[in-house]
TIVEX-517949 format. One record per residue (C-alpha): residue number from 0; y, z, x; residue in one letter. Coordinates in pm, whole numbers. Layout:
BEGIN
R  nr      y      z      x rest
R NUM      Y      Z      X    a
...
***
This chain:
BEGIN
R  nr      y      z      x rest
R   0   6943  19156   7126    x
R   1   6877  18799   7170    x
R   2   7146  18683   6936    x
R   3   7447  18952   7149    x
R   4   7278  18743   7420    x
R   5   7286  18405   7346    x
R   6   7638  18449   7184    x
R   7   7772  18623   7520    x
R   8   7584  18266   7716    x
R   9   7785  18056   7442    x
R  10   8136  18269   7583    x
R  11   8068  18200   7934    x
R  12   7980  17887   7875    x
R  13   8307  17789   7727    x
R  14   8491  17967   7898    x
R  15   8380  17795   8204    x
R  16   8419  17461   8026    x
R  17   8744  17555   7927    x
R  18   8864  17673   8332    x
R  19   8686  17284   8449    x
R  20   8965  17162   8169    x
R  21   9270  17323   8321    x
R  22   9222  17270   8688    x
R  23   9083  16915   8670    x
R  24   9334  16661   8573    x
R  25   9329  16272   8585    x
R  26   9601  16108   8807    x
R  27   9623  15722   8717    x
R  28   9760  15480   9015    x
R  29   9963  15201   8962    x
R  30   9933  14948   9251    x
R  31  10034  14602   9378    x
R  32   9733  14396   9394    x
R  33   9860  14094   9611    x
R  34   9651  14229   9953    x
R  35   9387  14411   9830    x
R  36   9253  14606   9474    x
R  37   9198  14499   9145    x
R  38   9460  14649   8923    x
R  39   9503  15020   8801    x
R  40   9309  15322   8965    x
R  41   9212  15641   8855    x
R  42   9199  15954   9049    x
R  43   9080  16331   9031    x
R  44   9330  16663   9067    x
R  45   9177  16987   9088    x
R  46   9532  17204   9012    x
R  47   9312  17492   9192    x
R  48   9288  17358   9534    x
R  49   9527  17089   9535    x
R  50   9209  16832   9607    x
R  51   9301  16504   9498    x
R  52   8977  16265   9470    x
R  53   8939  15895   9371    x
R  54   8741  15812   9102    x
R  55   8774  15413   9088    x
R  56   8894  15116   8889    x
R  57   9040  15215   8575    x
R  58   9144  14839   8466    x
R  59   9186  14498   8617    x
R  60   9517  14384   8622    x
R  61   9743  14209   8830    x
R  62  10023  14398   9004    x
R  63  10023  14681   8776    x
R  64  10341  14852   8961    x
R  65  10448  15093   8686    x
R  66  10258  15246   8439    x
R  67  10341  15549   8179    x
R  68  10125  15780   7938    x
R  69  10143  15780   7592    x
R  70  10358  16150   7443    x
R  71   9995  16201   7268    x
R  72   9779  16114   7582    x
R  73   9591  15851   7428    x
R  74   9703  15582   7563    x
R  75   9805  15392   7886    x
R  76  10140  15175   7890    x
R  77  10123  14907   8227    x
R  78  10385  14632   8322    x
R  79  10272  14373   8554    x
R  80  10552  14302   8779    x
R  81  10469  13954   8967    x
R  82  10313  13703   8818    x
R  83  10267  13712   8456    x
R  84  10539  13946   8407    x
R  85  10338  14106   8101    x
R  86  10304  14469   7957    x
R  87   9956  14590   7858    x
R  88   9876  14837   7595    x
R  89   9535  15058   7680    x
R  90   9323  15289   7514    x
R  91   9277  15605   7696    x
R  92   8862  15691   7651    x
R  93   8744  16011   7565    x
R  94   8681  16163   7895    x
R  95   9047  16042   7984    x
R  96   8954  15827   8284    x
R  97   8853  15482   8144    x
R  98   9080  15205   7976    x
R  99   9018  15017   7721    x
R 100   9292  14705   7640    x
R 101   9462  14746   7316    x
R 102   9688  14469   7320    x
R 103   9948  14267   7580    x
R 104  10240  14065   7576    x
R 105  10447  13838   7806    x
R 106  10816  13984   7796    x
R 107  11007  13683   7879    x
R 108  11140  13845   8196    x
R 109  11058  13792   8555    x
R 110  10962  14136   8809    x
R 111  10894  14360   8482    x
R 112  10870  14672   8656    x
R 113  10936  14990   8468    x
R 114  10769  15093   8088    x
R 115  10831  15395   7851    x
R 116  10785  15464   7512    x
R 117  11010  15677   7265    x
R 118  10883  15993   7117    x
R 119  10651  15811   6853    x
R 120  10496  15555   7092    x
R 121  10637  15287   6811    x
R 122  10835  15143   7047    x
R 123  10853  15029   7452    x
R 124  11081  14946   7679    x
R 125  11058  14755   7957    x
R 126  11344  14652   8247    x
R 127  11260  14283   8409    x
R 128  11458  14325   8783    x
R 129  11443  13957   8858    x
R 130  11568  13781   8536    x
R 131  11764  14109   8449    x
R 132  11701  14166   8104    x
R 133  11548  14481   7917    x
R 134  11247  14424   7655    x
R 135  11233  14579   7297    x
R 136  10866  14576   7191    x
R 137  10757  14735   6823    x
R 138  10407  14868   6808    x
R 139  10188  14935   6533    x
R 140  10022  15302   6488    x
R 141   9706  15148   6691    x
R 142   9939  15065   6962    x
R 143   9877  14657   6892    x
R 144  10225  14490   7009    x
R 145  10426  14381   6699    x
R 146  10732  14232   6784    x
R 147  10961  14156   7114    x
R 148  11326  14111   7172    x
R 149  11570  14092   7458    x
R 150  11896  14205   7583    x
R 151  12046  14084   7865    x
R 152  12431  14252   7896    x
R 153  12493  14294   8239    x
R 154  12661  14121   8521    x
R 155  12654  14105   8918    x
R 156  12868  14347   9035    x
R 157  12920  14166   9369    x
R 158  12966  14440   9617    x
R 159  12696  14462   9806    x
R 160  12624  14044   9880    x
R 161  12263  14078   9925    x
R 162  12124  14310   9603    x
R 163  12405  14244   9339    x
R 164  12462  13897   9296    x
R 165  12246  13894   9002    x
R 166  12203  14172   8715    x
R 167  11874  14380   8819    x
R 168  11724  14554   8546    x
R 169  11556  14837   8726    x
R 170  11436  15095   8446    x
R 171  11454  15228   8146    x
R 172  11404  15514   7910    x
R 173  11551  15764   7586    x
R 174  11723  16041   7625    x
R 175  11595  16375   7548    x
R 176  11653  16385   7201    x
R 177  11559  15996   7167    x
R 178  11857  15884   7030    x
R 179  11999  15662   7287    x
R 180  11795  15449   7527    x
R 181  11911  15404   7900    x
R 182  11865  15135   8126    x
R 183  11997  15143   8479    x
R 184  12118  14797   8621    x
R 185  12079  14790   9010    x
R 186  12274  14421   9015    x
R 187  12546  14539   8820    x
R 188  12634  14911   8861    x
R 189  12565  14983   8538    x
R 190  12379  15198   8323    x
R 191  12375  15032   7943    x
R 192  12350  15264   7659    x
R 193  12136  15114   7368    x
R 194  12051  15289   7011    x
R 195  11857  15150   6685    x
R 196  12041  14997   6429    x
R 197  11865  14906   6131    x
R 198  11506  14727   6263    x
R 199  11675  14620   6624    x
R 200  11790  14774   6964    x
R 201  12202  14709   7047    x
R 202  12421  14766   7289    x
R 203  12614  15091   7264    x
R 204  12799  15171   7534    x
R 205  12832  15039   7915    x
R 206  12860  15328   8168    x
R 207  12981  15220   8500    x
R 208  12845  15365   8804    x
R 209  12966  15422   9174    x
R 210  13064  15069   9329    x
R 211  12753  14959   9503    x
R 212  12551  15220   9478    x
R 213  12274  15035   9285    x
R 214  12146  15250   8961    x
R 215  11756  15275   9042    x
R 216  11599  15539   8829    x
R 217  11751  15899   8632    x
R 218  11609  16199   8541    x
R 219  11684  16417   8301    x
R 220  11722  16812   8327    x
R 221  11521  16960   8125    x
R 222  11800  17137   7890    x
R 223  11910  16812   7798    x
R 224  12257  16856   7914    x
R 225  12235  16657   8266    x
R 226  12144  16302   8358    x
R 227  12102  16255   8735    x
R 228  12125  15884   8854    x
R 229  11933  15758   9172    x
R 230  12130  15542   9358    x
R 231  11910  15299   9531    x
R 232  12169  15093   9753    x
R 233  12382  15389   9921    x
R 234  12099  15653   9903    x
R 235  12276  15911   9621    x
R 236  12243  16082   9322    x
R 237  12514  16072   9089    x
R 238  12566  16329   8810    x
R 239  12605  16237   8447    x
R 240  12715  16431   8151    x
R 241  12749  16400   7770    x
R 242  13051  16301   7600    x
R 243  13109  16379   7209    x
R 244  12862  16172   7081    x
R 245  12604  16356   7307    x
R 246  12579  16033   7528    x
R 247  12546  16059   7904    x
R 248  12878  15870   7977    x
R 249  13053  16083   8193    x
R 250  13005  16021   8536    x
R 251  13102  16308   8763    x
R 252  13023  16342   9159    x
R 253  12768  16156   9369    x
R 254  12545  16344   9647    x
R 255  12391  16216   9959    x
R 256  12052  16149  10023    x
R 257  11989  16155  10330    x
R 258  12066  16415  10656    x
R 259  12385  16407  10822    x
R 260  12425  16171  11125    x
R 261  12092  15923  10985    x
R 262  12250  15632  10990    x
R 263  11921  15383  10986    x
R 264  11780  15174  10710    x
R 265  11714  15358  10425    x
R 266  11682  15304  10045    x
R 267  11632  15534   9791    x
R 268  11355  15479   9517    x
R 269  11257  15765   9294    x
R 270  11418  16110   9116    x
R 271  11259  16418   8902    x
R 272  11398  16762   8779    x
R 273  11132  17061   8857    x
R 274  10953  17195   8525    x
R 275  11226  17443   8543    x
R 276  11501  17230   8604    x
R 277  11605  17446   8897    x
R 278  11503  17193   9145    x
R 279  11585  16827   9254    x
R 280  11352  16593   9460    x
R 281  11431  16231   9507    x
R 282  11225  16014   9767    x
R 283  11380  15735  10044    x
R 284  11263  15458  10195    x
R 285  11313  15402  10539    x
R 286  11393  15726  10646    x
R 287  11050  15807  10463    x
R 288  11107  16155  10318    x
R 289  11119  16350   9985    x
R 290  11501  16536   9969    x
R 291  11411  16879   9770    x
R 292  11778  16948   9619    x
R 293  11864  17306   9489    x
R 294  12044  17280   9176    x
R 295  12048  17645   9015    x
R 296  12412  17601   8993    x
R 297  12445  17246   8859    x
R 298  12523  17071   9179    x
R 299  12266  16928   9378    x
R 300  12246  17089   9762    x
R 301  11979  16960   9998    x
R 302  11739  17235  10109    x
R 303  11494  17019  10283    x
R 304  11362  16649  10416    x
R 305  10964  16632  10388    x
R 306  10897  16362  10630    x
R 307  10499  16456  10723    x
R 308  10282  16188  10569    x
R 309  10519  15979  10404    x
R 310  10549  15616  10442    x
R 311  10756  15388  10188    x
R 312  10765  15630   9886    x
R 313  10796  15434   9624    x
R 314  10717  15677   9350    x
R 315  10612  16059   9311    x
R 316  10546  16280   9033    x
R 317  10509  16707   8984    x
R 318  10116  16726   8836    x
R 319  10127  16942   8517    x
R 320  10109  17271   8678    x
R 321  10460  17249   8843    x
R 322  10294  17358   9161    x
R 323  10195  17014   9351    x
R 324  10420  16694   9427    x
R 325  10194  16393   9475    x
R 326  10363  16073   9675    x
R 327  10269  15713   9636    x
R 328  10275  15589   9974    x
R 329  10285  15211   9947    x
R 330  10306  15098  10341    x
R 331  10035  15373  10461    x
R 332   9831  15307  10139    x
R 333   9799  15648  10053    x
R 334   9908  15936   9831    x
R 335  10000  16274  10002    x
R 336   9982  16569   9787    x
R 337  10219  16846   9887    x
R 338  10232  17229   9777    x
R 339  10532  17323   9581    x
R 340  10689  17663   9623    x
R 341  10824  17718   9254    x
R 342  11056  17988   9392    x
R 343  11225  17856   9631    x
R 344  11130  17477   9573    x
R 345  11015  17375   9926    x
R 346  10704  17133   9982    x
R 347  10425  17202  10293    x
R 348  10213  16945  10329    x
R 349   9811  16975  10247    x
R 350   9652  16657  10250    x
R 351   9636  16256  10207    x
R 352   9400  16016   9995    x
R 353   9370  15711  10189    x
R 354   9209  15395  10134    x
R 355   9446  15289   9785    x
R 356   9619  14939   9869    x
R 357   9998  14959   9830    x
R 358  10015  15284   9554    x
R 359  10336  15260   9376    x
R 360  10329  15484   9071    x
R 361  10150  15806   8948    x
R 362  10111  15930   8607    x
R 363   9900  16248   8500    x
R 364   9743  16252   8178    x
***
């Protein structure tokens, strides 16, 4: 009797540790540290209630304005966009909230401000806006930084006199089946294709983009078969397909933004598919809203503006669960956290986590 008894304790017992697993997820902040904070934070998602919680400093580091996870979850990729201009390696601790620094590296590039990694975290990619080069770095299997190189191929563009008299690397990432890496130029209209060729990075192709429209960020659908492009300058999203060599190349139509009739300041800054790919949501600046797009048919139509609790929205990301969007409110220094219907793909509003100086990217573990 006492052994059914303490094996039945033992089931409820994991089970319960096993429920605390699911629902509670670790949300890591990327933030400018120029005002206030110390470098990257670390936060708390119950994917029950939607309760977002901060937990504190994860590592000090200045201007850590984009950060990414590691494809195994181990580890913590950070650019630092002002100063130093480096990207930081981290080791992700066992209880997946602490960091622990691996290994860094200046990139010899000014305003890094995007990182990823390709499918083996052997390799990252950074995009420098100011000096407008992308960065090549090789990593070992520990994650220590290897080797560095630089490419540099675009050229201002010219059309809009303010943002494109310079190249402007602005990010950059592989493609779903990680054979070609993608960097969006803001300064030159241009979205440069690179693959591997023997132990380097080259140029492959050049895809040019609307005329002043100002390639931010992309996402990719989840099927693989459709590249959306965030144009930052003329608030759009331009649609990309493959051509033979199963490079996004072809450039098809470009959607607005924002409502009909806004015509204030506005910028655009950030774009992800839904889980299911059946949904659309890029943020703006200036007219401060998340645009849900339906795209069940393969063209993007607007469905809603989310304005409520959203200031600057730099970045935002769907938490692992498909059923929350999270903002990174960088002039109300906040995040809001927003119910997502999966069905029909609309956001309400349920609450904000205040107090976080200028938040400008979010990445779940």
């Amino acid at each position: 009797m006492l052994r059914i008894t303490l094996i039945l304790i033992s089931v409820i017992l994991l089970s319960s540790s096993c429920t605390r697993e699911e629902i509670n997820k670790t949300l890591f902040v990327g933030a400018y540290t120029s005002k206030a904070g110390d470098g990257i934070i670390t936060c708390n998602f119950n994917t029950k209630t939607g309760k977002l919680t901060e937990k504190g400093l994860a590592a000090k580091l200045n201007n850590p304005s984009y950060v990414a996870i590691s494809h195994d979850g181990k580890r913590l990729y950070s650019v630092s966009e002002k100063d130093d201009s480096k990207v930081s390696v981290f080791r992700i601790n066992h209880k997946g909230t602490g960091l622990k620094l691996i290994s860094s590296k200046k990139v010899n590039g000014s305003a890094a401000c995007y990182v990823s990694s390709d499918r083996d975290d052997l390799n990252l990619f950074v995009a420098n806006y100011v000096s407008g080069n992308f960065s090549f770095l090789s990593l070992n299997e520990k994650g220590k930084i290897l080797s560095l190189e630089n490419l540099k191929p675009g050229t201002a563009s010219k059309v809009d006199t303010t943002r494109q008299m310079a190249p402007h690397a602005h990010s950059i990432a592989p493609g779903p089946f990680n054979k070609y890496i993608y960097g969006a130029d803001l300064g030159s209209d241009r979205i440069f294709v690179f693959r591997k060729k023997d132990n380097n990075f080259v140029l492959h192709k050049e895809v040019v983009m609307p005329p002043g429209s100002g390639p931010r960020h992309f996402a990719f659908h989840p099927d693989g078969e459709t590249m959306a492009v965030l144009g930052e300058l003329n608030s759009t999203v331009t649609i990309v397909k493959k051509d033979d060599e199963g490079c996004f190349s072809i450039v098809k139509d470009s959607y607005s933004m924002l409502p009909k009739g806004f015509d204030g300041f506005s910028k655009a800054a950030d774009i992800h598919f839904s889980p299911d790919g059946l949904f659309l949501y890029a943020s703006n600046r200036g007219h401060n809203s998340i645009v849900v797009f339906d795209f069940k048919t393969g063209t993007p139509k607007p469905i809603q503006w989310v304005t409520e609790n959203i200031k600057w929205p730099r970045n935002f990301t769907i938490d692992p669960s498909g059923e929350y969007l999270l903002v990174a409110n960088r002039h109300s220094n906040s995040i809001s956290v927003f119910k997502r219907d999966v069905s029909s793909g609309k956001l309400s509003f349920l609450h904000s986590l205040t107090g976080i100086s200028e938040p400008v990217c979010l990445k779940f573990r």
